[in-house]
PLY file of the C-alpha trace (Angstrom):
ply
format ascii 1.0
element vertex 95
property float x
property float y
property float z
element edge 94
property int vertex1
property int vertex2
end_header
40.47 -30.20 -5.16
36.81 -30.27 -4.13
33.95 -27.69 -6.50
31.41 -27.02 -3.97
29.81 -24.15 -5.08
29.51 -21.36 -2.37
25.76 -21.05 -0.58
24.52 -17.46 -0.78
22.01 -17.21 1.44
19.16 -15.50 -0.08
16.43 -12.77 1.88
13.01 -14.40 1.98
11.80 -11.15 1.62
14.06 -10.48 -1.75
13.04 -13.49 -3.50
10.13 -13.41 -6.27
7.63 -15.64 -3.48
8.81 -13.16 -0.68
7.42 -10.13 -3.01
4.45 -11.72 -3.88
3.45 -12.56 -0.55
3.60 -9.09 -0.02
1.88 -7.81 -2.57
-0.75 -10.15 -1.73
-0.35 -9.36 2.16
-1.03 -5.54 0.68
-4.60 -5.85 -0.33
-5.44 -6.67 3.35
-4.34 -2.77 4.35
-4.41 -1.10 1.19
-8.09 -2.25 0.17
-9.35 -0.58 3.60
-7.20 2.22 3.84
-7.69 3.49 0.51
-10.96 3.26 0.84
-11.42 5.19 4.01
-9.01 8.24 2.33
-11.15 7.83 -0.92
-14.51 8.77 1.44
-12.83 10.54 3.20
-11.57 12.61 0.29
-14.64 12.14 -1.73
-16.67 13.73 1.28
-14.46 16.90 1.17
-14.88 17.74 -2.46
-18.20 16.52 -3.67
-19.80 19.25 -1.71
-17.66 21.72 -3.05
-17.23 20.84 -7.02
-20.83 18.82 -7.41
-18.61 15.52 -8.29
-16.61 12.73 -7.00
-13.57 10.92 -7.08
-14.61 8.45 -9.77
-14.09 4.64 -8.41
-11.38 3.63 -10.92
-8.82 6.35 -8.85
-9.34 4.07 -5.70
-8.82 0.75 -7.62
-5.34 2.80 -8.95
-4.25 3.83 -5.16
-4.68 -0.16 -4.50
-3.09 -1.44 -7.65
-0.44 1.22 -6.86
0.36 -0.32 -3.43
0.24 -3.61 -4.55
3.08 -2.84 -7.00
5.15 -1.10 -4.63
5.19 -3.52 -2.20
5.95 -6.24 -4.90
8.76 -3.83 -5.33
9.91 -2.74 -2.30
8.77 -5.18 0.27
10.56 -3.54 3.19
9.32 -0.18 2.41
5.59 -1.02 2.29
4.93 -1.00 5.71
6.57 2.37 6.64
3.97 3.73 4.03
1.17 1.86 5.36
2.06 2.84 8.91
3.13 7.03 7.23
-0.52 6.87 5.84
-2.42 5.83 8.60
-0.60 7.87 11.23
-1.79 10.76 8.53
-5.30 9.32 8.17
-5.66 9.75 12.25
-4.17 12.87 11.86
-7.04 13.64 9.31
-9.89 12.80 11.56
-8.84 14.68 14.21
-8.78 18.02 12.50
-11.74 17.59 10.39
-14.39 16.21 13.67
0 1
1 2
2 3
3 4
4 5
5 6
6 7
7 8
8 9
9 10
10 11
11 12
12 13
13 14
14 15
15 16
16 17
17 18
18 19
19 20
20 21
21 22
22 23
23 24
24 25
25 26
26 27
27 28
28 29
29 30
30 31
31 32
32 33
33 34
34 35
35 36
36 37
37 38
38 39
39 40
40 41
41 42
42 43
43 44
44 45
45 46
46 47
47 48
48 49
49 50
50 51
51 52
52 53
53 54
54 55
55 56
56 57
57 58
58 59
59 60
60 61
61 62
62 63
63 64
64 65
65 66
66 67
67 68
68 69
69 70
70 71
71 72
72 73
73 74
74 75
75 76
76 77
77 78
78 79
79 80
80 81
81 82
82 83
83 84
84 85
85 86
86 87
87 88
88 89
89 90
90 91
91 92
92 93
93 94
């Protein structure tokens, strides 16, 4: 009787490397996109309430996408793609 154990093949995008590499793959979109919707954002209300967005909630909106595409890997690039479909929707009704 032969013991060979029984290959599972494992996702590359499941395993702890895989997540990583898209949590660092994140900061290339989120850094940018955040920022734009943080102007953008920022140029909306500062007019109105005589303040800002303070910096820290942009560095949370990037930490946050960082740590949901460590945890969902496959999911982060709908919400990229949801967010800048919405930031083009943006531009076009505000110029």
């Amino acid at each position: 009787m032969s013991h060979t154990k029984a290959h599972r093949s494992t996702d590359s995008d499941l395993t702890l490397g895989g997540r990583a590499a898209a949590a660092a793959g994140s900061l290339f979109f989120s850094a940018p996109l955040m920022g734009l919707l943080w102007l953008l954002i920022n140029s909306q209300i500062a007019p109105l309430s005589d303040s800002a967005l303070p910096v820290w909630a942009l560095g949370g909106a990037i930490a946050g996408f960082v740590i949901l595409s460590f945890a969902f890997p496959r999911l982060a690039p709908n919400v990229f793609g949801w967010l800048c479909d919405l930031l083009m929707r943006l531009a076009r009704w505000l110029w």
